[in-house]
N, C-alpha and C positions, 0 to 999 in steps of 0.2 A: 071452079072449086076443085075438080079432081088436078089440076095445073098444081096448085098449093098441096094437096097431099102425094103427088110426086116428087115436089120441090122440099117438101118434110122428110119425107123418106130417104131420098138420096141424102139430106141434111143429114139425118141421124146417122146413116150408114154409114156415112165417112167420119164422122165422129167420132166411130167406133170403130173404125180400121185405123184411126191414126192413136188413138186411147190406148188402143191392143199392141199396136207398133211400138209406142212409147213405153207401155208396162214392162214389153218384152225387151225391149231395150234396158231398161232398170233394173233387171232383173240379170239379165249379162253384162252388165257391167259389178255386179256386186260380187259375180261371180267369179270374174277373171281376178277382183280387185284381192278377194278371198286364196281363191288359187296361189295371187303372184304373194301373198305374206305368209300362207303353208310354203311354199316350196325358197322362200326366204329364210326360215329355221329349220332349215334341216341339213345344214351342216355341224359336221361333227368338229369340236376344235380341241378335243384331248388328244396327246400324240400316243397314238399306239406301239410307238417306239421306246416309249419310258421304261426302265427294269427298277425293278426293285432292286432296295438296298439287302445285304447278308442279313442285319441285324433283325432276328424277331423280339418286339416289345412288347409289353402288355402295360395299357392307358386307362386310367380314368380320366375319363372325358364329358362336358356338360355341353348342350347348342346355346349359341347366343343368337338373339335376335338381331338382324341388321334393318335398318331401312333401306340396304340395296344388297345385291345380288353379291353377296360378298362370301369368303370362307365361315361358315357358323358353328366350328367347332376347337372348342381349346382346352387344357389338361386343367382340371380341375385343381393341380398346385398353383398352375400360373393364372386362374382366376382369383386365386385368394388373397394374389398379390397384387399390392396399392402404391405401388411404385411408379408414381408421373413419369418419371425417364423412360419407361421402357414404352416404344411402338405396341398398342396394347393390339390393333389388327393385326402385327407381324407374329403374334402368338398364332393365333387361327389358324384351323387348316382345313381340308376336305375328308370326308373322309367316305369311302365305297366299298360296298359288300363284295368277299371273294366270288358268292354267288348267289339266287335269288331268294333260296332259302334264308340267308342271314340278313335279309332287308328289315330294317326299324318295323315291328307292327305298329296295328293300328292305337294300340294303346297305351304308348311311348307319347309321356307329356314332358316333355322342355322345364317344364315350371314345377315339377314332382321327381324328375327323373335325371339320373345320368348314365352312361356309360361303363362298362369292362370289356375294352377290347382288345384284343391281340392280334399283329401279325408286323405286317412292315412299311416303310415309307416308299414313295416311289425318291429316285434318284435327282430330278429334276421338279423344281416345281411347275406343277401344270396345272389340271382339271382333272376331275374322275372322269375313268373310261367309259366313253359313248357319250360326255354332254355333248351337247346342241348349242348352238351360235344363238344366244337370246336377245332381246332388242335392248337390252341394258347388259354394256360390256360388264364383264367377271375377271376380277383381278387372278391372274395365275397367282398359286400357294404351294401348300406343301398338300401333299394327296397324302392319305394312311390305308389301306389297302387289310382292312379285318377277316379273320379268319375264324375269329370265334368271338359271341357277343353275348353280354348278360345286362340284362336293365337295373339299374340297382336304384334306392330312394335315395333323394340330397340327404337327407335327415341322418341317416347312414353313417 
């Protein structure tokens, strides 16, 4: 009898060192798996080299919804237009605050609201300054670089 509660015991005990080895195993791998897709987006792909153009403009501008990671902003003229010939994504552009002050708030609605902003294009079509490398590539456009921003109604 005490043969069988020796023979139990060590039973259990290795059960439970290989249970605990396992957990710990699953658990570092989830980890590294996490690790290697942080340190896969965290490249920068806007060129820091882009200059803006001389010309300062002032846009009304409305966001469009995409189903992909595309430019979601275009001049409120050229939405009005229903012209099948023209590339209506080549209208679209990006557009990034001069600074952190001038970022969209929180209660800037898409479907209520648009745009008055001012300043300049970059030179080059690219990406706003500081995106990151996303798992759904982003078609380079025209970036607009605002200096000054006023939320106005569509109704407007």
């Amino acid at each position: 009898m005490n043969l069988i509660v020796k023979i139990f015991t060590l039973s259990v005990t290795s059960n439970l060192l290989v249970c605990c080895g396992q957990t710990s195993s699953n658990v570092q791998i989830k980890q590294d798996s996490q690790n290697q897709t942080d340190q896969k987006y965290t490249k920068v792909i806007s060129d820091s080299t882009n200059k803006l153009t001389d010309k300062m403009e002032q846009l009304e501008v409305e966001y469009t919804v995409w189903g992909c990671a595309c430019p979601n902003w275009i001049q409120s003229k050229d939405n009005q237009n229903n012209d099948s010939t023209v590339n209506y994504l080549s209208l679209h552009f990006y557009i990034e605050p001069a600074s952190k002050s001038l970022e969209l708030p929180a209660n800037f609605d898409a479907e209520k609201h648009k745009l008055k902003i001012k300043g300049q294009f970059y030179e080059k079509e690219d990406y706003p300054q500081g995106t990151v490398e996303m798992e759904e590539p982003m078609p380079k456009a025209k970036v607009f670089r605002y200096i000054e921003l006023k939320i106005l109604n569509k109704n407007d």
